[in-house]
N, CA, C and O of each residue as an XYZ file, in Angstrom:
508
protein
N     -52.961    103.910    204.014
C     -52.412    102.655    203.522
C     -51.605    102.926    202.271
O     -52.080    103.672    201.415
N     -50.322    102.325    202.094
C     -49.543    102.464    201.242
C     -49.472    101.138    200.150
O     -48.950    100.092    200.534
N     -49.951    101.239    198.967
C     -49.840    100.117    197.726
C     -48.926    100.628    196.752
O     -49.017    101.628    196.041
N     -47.774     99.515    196.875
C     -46.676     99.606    195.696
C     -47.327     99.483    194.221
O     -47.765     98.361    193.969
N     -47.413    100.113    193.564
C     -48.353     99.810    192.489
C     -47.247     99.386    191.208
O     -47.468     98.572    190.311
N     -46.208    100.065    191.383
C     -45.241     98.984    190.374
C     -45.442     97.181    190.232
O     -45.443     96.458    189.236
N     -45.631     96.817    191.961
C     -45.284     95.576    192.286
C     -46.847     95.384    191.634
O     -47.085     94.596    190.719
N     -47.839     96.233    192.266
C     -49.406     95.714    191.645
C     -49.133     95.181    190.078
O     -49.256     94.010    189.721
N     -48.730     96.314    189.214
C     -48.515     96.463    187.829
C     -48.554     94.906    187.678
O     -49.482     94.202    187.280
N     -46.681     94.381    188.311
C     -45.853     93.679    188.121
C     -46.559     92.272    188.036
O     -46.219     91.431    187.204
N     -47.875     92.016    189.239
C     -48.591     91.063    189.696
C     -49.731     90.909    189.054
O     -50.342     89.840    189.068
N     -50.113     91.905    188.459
C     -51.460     91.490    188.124
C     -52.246     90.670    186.652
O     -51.932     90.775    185.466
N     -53.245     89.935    187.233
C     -52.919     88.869    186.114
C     -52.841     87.936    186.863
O     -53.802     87.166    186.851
N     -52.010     87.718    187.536
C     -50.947     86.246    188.278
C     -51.374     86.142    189.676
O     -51.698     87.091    190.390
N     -51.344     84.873    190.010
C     -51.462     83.998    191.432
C     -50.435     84.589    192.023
O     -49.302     84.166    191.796
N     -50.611     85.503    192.753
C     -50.345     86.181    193.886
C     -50.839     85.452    195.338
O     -51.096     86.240    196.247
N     -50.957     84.324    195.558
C     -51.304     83.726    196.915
C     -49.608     83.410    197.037
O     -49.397     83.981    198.107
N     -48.820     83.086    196.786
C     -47.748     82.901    197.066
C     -46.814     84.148    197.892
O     -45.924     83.974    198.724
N     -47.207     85.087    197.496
C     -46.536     86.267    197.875
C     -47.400     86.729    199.240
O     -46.891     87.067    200.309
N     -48.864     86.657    198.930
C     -49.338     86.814    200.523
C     -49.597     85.959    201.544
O     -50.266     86.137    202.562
N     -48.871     84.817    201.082
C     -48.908     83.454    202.221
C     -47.928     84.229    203.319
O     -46.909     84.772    202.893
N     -48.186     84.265    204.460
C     -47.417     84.454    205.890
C     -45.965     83.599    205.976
O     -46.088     82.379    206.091
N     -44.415     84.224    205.923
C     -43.549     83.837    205.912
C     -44.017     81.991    207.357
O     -44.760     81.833    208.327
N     -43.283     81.339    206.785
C     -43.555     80.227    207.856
C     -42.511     80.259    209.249
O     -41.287     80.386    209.201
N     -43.120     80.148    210.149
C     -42.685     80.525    211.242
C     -41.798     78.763    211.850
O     -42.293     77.642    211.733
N     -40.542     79.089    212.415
C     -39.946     77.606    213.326
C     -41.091     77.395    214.271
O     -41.997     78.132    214.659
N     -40.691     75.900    214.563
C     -41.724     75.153    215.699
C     -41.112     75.933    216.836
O     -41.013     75.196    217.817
N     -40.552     77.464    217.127
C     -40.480     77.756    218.245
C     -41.636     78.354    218.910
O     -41.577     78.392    220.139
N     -42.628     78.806    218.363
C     -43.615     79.062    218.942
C     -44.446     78.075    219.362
O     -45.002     78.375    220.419
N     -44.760     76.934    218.898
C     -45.117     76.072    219.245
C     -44.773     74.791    220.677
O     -45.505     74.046    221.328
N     -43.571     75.018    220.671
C     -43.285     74.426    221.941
C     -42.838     75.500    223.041
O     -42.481     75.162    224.170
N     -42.898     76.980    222.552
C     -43.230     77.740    223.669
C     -44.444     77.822    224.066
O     -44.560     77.923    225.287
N     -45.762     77.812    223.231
C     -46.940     77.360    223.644
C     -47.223     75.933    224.799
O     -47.599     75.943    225.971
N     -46.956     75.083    224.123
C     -46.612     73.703    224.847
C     -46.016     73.688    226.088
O     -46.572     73.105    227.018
N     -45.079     74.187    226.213
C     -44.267     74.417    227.462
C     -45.037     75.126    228.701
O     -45.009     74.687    229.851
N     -45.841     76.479    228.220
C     -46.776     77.567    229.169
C     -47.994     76.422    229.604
O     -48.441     76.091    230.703
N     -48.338     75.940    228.056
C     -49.826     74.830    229.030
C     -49.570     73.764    229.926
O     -50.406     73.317    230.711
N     -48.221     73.296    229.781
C     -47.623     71.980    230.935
C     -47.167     72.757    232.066
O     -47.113     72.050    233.072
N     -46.766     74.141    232.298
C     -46.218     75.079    233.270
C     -47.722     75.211    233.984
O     -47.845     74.853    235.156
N     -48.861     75.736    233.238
C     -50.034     76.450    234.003
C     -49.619     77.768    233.954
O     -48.516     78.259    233.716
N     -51.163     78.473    234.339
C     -51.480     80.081    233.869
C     -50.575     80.372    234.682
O     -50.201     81.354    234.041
N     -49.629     80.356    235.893
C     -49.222     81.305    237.056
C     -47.519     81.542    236.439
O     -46.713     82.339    236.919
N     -47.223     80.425    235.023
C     -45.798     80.405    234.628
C     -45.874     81.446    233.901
O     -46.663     81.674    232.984
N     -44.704     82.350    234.481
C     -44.347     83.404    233.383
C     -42.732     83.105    232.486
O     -41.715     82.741    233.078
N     -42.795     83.310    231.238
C     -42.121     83.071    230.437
C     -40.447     84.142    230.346
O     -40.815     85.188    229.810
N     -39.241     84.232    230.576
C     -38.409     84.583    231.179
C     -37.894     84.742    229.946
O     -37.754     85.859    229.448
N     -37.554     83.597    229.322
C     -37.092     83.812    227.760
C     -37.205     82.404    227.219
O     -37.807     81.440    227.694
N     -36.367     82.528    225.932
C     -36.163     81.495    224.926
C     -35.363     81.522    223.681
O     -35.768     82.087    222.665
N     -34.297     80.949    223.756
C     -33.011     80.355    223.190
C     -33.161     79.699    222.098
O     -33.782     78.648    222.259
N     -32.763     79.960    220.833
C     -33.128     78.429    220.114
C     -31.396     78.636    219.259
O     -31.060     79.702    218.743
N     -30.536     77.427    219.281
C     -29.514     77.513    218.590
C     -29.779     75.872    217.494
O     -30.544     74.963    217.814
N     -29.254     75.891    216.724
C     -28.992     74.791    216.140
C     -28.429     73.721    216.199
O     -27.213     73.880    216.314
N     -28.701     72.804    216.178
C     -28.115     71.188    216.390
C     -27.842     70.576    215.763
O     -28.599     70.798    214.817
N     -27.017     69.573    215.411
C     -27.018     68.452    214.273
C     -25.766     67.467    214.467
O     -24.646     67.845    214.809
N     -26.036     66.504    214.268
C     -25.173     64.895    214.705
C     -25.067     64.279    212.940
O     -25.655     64.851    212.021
N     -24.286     63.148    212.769
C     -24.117     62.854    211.274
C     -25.166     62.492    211.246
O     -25.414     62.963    210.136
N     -26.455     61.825    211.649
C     -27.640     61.578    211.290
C     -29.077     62.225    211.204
O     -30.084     61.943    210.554
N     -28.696     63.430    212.326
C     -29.736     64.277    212.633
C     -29.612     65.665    212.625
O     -28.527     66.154    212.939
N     -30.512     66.348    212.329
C     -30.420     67.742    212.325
C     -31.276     68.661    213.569
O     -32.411     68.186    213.577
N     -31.231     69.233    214.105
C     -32.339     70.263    214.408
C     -31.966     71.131    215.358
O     -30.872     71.640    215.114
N     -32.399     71.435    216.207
C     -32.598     72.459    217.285
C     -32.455     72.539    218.737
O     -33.419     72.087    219.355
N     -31.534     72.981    219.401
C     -31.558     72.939    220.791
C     -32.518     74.663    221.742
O     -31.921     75.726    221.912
N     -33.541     74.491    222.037
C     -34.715     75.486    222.343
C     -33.897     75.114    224.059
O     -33.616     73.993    224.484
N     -33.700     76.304    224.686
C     -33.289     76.519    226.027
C     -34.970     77.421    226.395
O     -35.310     78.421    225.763
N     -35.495     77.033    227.087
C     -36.392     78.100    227.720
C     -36.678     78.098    229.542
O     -36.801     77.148    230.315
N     -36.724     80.171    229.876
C     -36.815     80.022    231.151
C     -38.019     80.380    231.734
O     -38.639     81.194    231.049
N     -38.578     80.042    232.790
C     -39.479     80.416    233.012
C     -39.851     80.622    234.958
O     -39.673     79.754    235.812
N     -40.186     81.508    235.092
C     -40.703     81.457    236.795
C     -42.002     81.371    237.092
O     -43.041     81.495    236.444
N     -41.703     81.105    238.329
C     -43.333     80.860    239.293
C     -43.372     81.405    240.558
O     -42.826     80.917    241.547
N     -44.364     82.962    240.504
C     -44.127     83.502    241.774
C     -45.447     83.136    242.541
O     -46.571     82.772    242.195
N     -44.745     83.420    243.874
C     -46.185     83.126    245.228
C     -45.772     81.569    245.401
O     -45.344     80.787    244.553
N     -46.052     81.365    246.840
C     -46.487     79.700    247.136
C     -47.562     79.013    246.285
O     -47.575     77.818    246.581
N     -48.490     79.313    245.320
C     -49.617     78.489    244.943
C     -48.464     78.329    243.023
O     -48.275     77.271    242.423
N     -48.174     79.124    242.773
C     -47.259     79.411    241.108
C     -45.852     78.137    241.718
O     -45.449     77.216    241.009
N     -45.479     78.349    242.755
C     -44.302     77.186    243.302
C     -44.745     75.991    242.532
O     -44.495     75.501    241.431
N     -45.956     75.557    244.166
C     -46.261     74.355    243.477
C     -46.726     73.811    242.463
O     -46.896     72.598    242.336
N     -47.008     74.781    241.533
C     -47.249     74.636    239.620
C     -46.134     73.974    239.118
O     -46.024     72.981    238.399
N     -45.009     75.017    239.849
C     -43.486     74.993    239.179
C     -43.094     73.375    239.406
O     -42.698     72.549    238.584
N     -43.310     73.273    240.564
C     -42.708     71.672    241.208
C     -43.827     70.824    240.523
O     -43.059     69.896    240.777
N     -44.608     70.392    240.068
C     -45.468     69.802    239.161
C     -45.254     69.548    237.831
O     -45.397     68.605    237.053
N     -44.677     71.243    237.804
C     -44.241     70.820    235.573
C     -42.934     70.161    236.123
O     -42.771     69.337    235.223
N     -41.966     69.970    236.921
C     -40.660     69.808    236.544
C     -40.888     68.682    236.777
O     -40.498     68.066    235.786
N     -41.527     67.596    237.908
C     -41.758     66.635    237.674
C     -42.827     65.550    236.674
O     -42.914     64.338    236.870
N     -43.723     66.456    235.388
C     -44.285     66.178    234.214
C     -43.151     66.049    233.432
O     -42.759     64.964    233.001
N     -42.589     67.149    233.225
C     -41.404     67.518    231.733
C     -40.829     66.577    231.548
O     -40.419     66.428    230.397
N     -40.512     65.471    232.592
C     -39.535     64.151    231.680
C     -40.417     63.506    230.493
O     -40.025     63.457    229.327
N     -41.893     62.928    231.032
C     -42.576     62.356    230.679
C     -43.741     62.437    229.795
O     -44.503     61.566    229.377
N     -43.651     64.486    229.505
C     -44.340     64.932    228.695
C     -44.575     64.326    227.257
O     -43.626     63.609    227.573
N     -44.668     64.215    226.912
C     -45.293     64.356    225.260
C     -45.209     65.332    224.592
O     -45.981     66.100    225.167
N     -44.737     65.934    223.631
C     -44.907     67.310    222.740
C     -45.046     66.883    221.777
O     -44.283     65.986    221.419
N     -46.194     67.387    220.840
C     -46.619     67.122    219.825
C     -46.477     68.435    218.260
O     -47.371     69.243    218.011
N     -45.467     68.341    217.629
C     -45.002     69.278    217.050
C     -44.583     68.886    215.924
O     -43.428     68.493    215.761
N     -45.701     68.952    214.742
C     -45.814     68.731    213.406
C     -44.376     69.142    212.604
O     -43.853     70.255    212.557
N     -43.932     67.930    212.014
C     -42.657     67.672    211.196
C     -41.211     67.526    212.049
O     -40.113     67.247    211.567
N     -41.565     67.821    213.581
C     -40.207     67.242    214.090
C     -40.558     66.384    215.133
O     -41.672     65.896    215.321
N     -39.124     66.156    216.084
C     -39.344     65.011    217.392
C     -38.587     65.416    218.603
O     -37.370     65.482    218.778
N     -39.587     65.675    219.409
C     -38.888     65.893    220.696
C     -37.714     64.737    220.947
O     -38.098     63.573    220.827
N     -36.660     64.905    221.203
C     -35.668     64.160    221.449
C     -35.242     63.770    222.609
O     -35.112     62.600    222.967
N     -34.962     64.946    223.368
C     -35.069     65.218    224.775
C     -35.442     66.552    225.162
O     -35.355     67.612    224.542
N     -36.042     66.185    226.751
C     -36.899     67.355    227.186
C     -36.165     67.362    228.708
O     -36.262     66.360    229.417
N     -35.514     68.412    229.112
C     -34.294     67.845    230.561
C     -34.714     69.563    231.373
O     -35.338     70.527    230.930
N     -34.196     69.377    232.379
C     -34.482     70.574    233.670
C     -32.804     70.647    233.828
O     -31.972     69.949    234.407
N     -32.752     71.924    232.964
C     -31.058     72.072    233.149
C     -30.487     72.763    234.640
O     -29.307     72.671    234.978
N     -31.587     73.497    235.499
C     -31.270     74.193    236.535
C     -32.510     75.055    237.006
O     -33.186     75.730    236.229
N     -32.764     74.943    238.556
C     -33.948     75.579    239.232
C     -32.541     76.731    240.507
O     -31.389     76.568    240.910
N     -33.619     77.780    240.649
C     -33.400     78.667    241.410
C     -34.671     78.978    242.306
O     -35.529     79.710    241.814
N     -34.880     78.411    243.753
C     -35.587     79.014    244.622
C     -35.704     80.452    245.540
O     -34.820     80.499    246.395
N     -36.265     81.177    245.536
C     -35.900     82.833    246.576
C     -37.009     82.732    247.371
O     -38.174     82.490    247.055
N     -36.426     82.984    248.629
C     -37.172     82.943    249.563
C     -37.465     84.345    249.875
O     -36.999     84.576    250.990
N     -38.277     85.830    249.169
C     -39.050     86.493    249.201
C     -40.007     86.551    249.287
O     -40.828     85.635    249.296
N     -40.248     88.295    249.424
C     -42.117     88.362    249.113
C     -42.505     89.106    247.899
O     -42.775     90.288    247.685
N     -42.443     87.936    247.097
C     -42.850     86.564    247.300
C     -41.564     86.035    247.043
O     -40.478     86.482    246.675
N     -42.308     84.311    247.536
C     -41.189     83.607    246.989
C     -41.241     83.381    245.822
O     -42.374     83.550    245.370
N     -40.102     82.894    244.718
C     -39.918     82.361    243.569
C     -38.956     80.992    243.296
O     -37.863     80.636    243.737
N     -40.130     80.286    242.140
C     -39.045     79.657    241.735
C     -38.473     79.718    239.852
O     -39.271     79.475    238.946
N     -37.831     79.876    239.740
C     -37.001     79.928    238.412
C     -36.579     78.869    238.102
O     -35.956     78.110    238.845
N     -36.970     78.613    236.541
C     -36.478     77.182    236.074
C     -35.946     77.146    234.593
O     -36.348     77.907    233.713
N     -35.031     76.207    234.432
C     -34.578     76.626    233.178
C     -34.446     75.099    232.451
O     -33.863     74.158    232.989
N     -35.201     75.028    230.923
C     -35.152     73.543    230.653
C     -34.227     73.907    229.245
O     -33.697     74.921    228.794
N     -34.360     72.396    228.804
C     -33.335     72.591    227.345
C     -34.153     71.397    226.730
O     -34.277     70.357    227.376
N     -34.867     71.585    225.139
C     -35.695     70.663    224.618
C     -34.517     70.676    223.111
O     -33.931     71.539    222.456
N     -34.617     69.442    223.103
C     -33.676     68.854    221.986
C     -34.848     68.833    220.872
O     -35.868     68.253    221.244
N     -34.866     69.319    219.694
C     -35.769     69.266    218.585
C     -35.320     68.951    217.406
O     -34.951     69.854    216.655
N     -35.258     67.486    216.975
C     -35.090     66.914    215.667
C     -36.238     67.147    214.343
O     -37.424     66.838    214.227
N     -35.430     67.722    213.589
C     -36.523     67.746    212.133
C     -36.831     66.037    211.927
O     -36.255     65.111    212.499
N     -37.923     65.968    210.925
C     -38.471     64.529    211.354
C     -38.540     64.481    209.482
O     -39.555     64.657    208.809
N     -37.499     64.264    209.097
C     -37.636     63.611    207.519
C     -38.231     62.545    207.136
O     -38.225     62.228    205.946
């Protein structure tokens, strides 16, 4: 283990909880969480997008995330969240789901089959 001991020097004495508080992380983990528990265990996570948003009144975030569902039993998971996701709820301390939309599905008829889905969640900071 390596200790900067200048910085020790520099600190000691002083409230140092500030410096070892955990940088704060965007609500993107959080509605990638959210998203996997409305998908079910069989959704695997493909990726996730987050660009910035903002209108003269609002600010925040446009989160693109993809996700698949392989086998016939992961399908009908898939066809379940896409018809939840309008009506979901996300609950995500200091902002507001704005909109929650199914920008595009891809079915393959392999072995297995798959389906691929791709949503786009509108995320307003909540002043």
């Amino acid at each position: 283990m390596h200790v900067d001991l200048a910085l020790h020097a520099e600190t000691k004495g002083r409230d140092t909880s500030a410096a070892r508080a955990r940088p704060q992380r965007g609500p993107w983990l959080q509605i990638v969480t959210q998203i996997l528990q409305l998908a079910g265990p069989r959704a695997e996570l493909l990726r996730h997008c987050e660009r910035p948003w903002s209108s003269a009144t609002f600010a925040g975030a446009r989160h693109s995330v993809a996700l698949t569902f392989q086998g016939n039993e992961a399908i009908e998971d898939g066809e379940q969240f896409i018809e939840a996701l309008a009506d979901h709820e996300f609950v995500i301390p200091g902002h507001l789901v704005a909109d929650a939309a199914l920008r595009g599905t891809d079915h393959v008829n392999g072995a297995p089959p798959r389906l691929s889905v791709e949503i786009e969640i509108l995320l307003l900071d909540d002043i």
